[in-house]
C-alpha positions in Angstrom: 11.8 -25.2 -9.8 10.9 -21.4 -8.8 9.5 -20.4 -5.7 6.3 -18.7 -5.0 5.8 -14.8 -4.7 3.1 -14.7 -1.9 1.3 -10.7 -1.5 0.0 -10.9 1.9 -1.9 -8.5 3.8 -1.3 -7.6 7.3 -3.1 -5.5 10.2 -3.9 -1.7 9.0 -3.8 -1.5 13.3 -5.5 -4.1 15.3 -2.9 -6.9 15.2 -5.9 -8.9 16.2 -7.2 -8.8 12.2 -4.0 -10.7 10.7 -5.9 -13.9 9.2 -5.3 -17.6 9.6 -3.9 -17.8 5.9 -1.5 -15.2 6.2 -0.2 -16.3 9.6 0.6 -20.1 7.6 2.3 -18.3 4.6 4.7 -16.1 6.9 5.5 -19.2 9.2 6.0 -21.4 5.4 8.2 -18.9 3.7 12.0 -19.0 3.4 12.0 -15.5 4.2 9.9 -11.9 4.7 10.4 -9.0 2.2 9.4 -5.9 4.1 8.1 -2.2 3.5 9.8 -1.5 7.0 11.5 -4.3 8.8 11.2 -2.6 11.9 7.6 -2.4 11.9 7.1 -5.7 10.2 9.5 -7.5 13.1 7.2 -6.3 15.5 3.9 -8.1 13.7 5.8 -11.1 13.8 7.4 -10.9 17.4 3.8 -11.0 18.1 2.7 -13.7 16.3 6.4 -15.5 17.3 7.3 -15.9 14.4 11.0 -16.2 13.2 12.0 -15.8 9.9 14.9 -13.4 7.7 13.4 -10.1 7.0 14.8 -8.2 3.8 13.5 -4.3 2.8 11.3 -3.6 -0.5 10.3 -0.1 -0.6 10.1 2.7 -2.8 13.7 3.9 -2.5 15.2 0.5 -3.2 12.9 -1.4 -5.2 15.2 -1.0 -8.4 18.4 -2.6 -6.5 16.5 -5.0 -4.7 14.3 -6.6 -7.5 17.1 -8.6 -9.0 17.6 -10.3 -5.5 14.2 -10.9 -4.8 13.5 -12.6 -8.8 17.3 -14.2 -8.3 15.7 -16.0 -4.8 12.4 -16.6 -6.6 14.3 -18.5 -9.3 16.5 -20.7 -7.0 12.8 -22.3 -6.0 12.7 -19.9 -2.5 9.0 -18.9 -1.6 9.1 -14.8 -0.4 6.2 -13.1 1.5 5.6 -9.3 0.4 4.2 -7.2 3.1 3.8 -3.6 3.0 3.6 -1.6 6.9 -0.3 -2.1 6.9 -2.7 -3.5 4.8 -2.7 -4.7 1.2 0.7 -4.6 -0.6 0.8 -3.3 -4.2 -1.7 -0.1 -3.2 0.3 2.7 -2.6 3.3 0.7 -2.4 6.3 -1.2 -4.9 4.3 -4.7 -4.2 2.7 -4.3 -8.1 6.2 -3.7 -9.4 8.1 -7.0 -8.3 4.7 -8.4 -9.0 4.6 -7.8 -13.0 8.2 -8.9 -12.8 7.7 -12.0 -11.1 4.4 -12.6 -13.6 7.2 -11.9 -16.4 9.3 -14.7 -15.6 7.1 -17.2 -15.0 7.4 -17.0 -11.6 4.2 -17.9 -9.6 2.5 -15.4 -7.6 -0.5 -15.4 -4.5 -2.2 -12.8 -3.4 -3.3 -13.8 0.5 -5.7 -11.1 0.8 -6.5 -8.9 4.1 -7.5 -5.8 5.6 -7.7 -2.6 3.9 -7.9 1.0 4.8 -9.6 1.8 1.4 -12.3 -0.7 1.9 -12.1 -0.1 5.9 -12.8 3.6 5.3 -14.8 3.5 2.7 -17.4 1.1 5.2 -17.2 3.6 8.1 -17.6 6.8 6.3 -21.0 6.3 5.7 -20.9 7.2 2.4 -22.3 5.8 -1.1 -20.0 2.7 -1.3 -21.5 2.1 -5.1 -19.7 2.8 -7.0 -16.3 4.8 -6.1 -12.9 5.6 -7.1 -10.0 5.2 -5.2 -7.0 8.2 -5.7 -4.4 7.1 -3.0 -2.0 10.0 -1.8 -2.4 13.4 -3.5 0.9 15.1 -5.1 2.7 17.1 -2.3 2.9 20.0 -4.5 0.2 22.8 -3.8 -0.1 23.1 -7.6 0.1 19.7 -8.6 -2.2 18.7 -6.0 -4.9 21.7 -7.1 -4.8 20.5 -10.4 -5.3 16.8 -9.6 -8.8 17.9 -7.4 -9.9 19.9 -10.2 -10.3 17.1 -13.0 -12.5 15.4 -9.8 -14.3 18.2 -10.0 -17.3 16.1 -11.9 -16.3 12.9 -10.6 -19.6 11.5 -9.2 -18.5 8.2 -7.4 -17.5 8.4 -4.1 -14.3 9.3 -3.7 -11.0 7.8 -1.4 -7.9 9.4 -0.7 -4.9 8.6 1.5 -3.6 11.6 3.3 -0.7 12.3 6.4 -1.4 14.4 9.3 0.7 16.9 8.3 -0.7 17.6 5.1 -4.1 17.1 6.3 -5.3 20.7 6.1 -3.7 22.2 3.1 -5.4 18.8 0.8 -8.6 19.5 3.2 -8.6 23.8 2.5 -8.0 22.1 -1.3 -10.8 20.1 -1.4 -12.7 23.3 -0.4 -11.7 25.2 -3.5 -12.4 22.1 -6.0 -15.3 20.9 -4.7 -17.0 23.5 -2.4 -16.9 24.3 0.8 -20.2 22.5 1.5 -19.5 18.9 -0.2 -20.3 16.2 2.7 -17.1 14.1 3.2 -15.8 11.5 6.1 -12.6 12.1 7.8 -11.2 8.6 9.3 -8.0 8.7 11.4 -6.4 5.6 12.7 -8.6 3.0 12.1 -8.7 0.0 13.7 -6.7 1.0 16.4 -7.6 2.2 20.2 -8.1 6.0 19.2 -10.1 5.5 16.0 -12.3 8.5 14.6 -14.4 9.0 12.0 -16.4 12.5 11.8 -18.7 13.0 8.5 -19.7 16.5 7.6 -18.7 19.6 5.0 -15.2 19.6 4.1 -15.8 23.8 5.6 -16.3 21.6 9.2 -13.6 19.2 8.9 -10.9 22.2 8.2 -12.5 23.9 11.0 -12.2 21.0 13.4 -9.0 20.0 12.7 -7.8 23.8 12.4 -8.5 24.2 15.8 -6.7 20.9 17.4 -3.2 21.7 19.2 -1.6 19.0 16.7 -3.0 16.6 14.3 -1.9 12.9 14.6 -2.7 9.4 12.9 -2.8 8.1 9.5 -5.9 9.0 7.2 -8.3 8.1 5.0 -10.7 10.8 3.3 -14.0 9.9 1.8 -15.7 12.4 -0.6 -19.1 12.7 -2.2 -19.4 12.8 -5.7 -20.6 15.5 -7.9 -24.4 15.4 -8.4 -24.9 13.6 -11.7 -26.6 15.5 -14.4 -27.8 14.2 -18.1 -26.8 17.4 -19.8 -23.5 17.9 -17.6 -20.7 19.2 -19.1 -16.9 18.7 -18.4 -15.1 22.3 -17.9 -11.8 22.3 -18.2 -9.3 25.4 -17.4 -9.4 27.2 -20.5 -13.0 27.4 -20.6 -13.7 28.5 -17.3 -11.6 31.0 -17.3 -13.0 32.3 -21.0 -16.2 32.2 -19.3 -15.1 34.2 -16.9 -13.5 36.9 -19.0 -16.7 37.1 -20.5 -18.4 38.5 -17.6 -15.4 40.6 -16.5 -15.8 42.1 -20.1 -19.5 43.1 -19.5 -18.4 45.1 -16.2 -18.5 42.5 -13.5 -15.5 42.3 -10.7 -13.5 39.2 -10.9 -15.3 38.0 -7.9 -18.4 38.8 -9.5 -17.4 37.1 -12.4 -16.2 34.1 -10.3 -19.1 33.1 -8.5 -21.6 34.0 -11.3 -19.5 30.8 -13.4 -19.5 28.8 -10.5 -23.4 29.1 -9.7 -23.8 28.1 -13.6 -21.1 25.2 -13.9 -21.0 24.3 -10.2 -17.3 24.7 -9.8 -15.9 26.2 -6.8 -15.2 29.9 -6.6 -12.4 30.3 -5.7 -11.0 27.6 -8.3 -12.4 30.4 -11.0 -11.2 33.1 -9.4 -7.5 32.3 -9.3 -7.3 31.1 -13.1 -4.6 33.1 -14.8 -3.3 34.0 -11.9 -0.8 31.6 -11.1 
């Protein structure tokens, strides 16, 4: 008889927040698959618990699937932890997941904390209803191409982000969504040093900018656009037609720029460096 694939969530900081449930399933197991064994020996050196830790992680996932499924099927139970939170966001977890579903095997999710949700609480923000993006591409490009088809996205909006990448996704929120779009910056939640400061993205950059070094894991929290009944989606193409339109009639590409942006609502700066690149 196959084992059971149990998805539990652990501390995003305060070890204090693992639950009862998930304490059970990671004492029951035969053994711990783990995002980072290291980090995930320490949550259970706490707890004292003693159990085999194996790693799962991005890098890996394709060699170690067939062990983890070949283990399922001999009828051992496997925990799935990710380093914090919920595994299968931002993380393999949903991979060995679909393949375990595909197989028969049974799978539990033993649900926990969660910096999305965690975040998404503190910012402050309108929690109904909102979107969640995860990490932006490290790219510049990539990344200012992603923000821009947000650009009309009214739900509140959650990223992930690392400290140092902070300010160049932060100086490209500015461009996408305007300098003066109200967001929440959360850093290290949970833990002793916590921080959540709400404001314009413009005063986020500037606060950070001026810090000696920025430290912690983040969680960004974004307004969304205002809605509109008669709002309309501009893409690239017609932005920058738009544009050319009012270079044509003698305005300077800044001009130009900001006069599309005060009638779409798209940042300037966005319109300004189409065809440019």
């Amino acid at each position: 008889m196959a084992g059971v694939l149990y998805l539990v969530g652990t501390p995003i900081g305060n070890l204090g927040d693992i639950t009862y449930r998930a304490v059970e399933v990671l004492r029951q197991v035969d053994f711990i698959a783990a995002e980072d064994t290291r980090h995930t020996r320490q949550l259970l050196n706490h707890l004292n618990i003693k159990k085999p830790l194996t790693s799962y992680y991005e890098h890996n996932k394709e060699a170690k699937t067939g062990y983890l499924l070949e283990a399922l099927q001999e009828g051992k139970d496997i925990a799935l932890v990710s380093d914090a939170g919920m595994p299968g966001i931002c993380d393999p977890g949903t991979d060995i997941l679909n393949y375990a579903k595909e197989q028969g095997i049974a799978v539990t999710v033993v649900p926990g904390p969660s910096a999305v949700i965690t975040g998404l609480v503190a910012s402050g923000l309108a929690t109904v209803p909102f979107t969640f993006e995860g990490f932006l591409e490290r790219e510049k490009k990539s990344r200012q191409r992603q923000l821009a088809r947000l650009q009309q996205e009214t739900r509140t909006m959650v990223f992930y982000e690392a400290p140092h990448r902070l300010l160049a996704t932060l100086e490209c929120m500015a461009e996408a969504f305007g300098e003066q779009r109200q967001m929440a910056v959360t850093r290290e939640l949970t833990k002793k040093f916590e921080e959540v400061r709400r404001g314009a993205i413009r005063e986020m950059i500037d606060y950070f900018a001026a810090l000696p070094a920025v430290k912690g894991e983040f969680c960004l929290v974004v307004t969304g656009a205002a809605e509109s009944s008669e709002q309309e989606i501009y893409n690239d193409e017609v932005l920058l037609a738009m544009r050319q339109r009012c270079e044509a009639a003698g305005a300077s590409r800044k001009m130009a720029a900001k006069q599309v942006a005060e009638e779409t609502g798209m940042a300037v700066n966005y319109i300004y460096r189409l065809g440019l690149d």
